[in-house]
N, C-alpha and C positions, 0 to 999 in steps of 0.2 A: 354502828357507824360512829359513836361517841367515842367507841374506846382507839378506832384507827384513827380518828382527827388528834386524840393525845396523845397516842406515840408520833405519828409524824410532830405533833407542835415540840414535843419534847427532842426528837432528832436532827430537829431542821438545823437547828442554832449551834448541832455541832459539830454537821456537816458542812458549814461554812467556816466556821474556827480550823477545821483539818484542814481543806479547803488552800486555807492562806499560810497555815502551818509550813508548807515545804515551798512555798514562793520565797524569790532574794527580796530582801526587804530594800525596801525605797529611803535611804537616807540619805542626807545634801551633808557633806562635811562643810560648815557655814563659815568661817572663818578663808577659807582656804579657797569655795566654790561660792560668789555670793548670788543668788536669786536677781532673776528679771523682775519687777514689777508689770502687774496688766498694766497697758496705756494708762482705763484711766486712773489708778490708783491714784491716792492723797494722803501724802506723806507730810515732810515740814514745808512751813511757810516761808516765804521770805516776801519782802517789798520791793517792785521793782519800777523801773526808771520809765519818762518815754521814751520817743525817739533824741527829743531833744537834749537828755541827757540829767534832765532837772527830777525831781521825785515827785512821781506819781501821785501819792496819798495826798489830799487834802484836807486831813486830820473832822472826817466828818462825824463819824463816832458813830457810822453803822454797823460796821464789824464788831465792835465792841457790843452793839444793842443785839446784835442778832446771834452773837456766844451762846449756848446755852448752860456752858459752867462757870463763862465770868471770866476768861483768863486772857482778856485783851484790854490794855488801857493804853491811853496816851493824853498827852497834851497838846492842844491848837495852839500856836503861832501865825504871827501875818510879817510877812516881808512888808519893805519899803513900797515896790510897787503893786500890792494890795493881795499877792496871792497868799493863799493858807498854805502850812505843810504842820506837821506834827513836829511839834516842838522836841518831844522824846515820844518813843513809841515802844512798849513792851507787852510780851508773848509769855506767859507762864506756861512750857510746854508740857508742866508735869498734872498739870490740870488740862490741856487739850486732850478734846476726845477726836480728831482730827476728822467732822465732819464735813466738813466744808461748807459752813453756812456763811462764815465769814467771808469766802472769796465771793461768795452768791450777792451777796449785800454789796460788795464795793464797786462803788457808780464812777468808779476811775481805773478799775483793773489792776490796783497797786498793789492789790492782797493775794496773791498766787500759791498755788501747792507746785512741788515739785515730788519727782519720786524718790529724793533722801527717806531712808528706814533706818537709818543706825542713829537714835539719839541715845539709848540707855545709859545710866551712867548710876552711878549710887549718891553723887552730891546731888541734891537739890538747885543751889542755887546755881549749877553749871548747863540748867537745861529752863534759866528764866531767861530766854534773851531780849538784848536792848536792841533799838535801833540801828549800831553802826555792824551789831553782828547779823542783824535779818535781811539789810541793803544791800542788794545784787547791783552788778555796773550792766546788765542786759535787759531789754525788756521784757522779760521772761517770755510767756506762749503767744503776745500779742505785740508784736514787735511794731507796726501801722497806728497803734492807737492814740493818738494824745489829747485830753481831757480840755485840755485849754483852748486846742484849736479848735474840735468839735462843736463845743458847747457854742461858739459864733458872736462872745458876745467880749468885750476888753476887761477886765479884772477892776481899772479905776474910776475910769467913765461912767456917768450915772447913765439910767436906762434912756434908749435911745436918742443916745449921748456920742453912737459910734459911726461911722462910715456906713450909708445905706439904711439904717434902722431910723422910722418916725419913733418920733415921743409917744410915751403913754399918753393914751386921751382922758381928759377927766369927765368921769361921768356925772359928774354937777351938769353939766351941759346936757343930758339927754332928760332933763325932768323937764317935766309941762310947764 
């Protein structure tokens, strides 16, 4: 019984090489024919806008905390009227491992994947982008969302400070 279990382990492996032997082989000419991506695939990132037109990001530095190779930085600014946006904002794409932890983290939807696959290039610094190259003018997969309006509360007005909202209560008041 030992010796039939050898020849077939020994013949199985080469009756599937013959097998594919005389099959047309499956090759994409890639240049010429480019590939669908699945839906969800996560390709490059870019930043994108609300409805209202203004930039999403307000430079909170979760994307950046939730990287796991490190290749997201920026810097926070404040407008006049109290909102944040990222001052500069850059992508080292040649260190992204294009998990997508970073769109998972952003609590404003500003950090999106798209299905772009073609970054390769041999320069280095032509695959670091800055911010006016990551800025789409659409709001990318979430076109309804804007962070400002949601959140219910005015950017300069201290806390219930706005239309409809009481003030914090202080809780000096609830001691005996």
């Amino acid at each position: 019984m030992g010796l039939w279990k050898d020849i077939k382990g020994t013949f199985l492996p080469f009756w599937v090489t013959l097998r594919y032997l005389f099959r047309r082989p499956v090759t994409v000419c890639y240049p010429e024919r480019k590939q669908t991506p699945a839906p969800r695939y996560r390709g490059r990132l870019v930043l994108t806008r609300d409805p209202d037109g203004e930039e999403r990001c307000v430079a909170c530095y979760l994307c950046s905390a939730a990287c796991p190779v490190d290749c997201i930085s920026m810097q926070a600014a404040e407008r006049e009227d109290g909102r944040r946006y990222a001052a500069w904002f850059r992508i080292n794409f040649s260190r992204c491992i294009f998990c997508g932890l970073c769109t998972e983290a952003c609590p404003t939807l500003a950090l999106q994947t798209t299905a772009e696959y073609e970054l390769a290039t041999r320069e280095l610094l032509q695959v670091v982008c800055e911010k006016d190259e990551l800025l789409i003018d659409g709001c990318g997969k979430n076109t309804e969302y804007n962070f400002y309006r949601l959140a219910g509360i005015g950017v300069v007005a201290p806390r219930g400070g706005n239309p409809g909202e009481t003030p914090p209560e202080d809780i000096r008041t609830n001691m005996p």
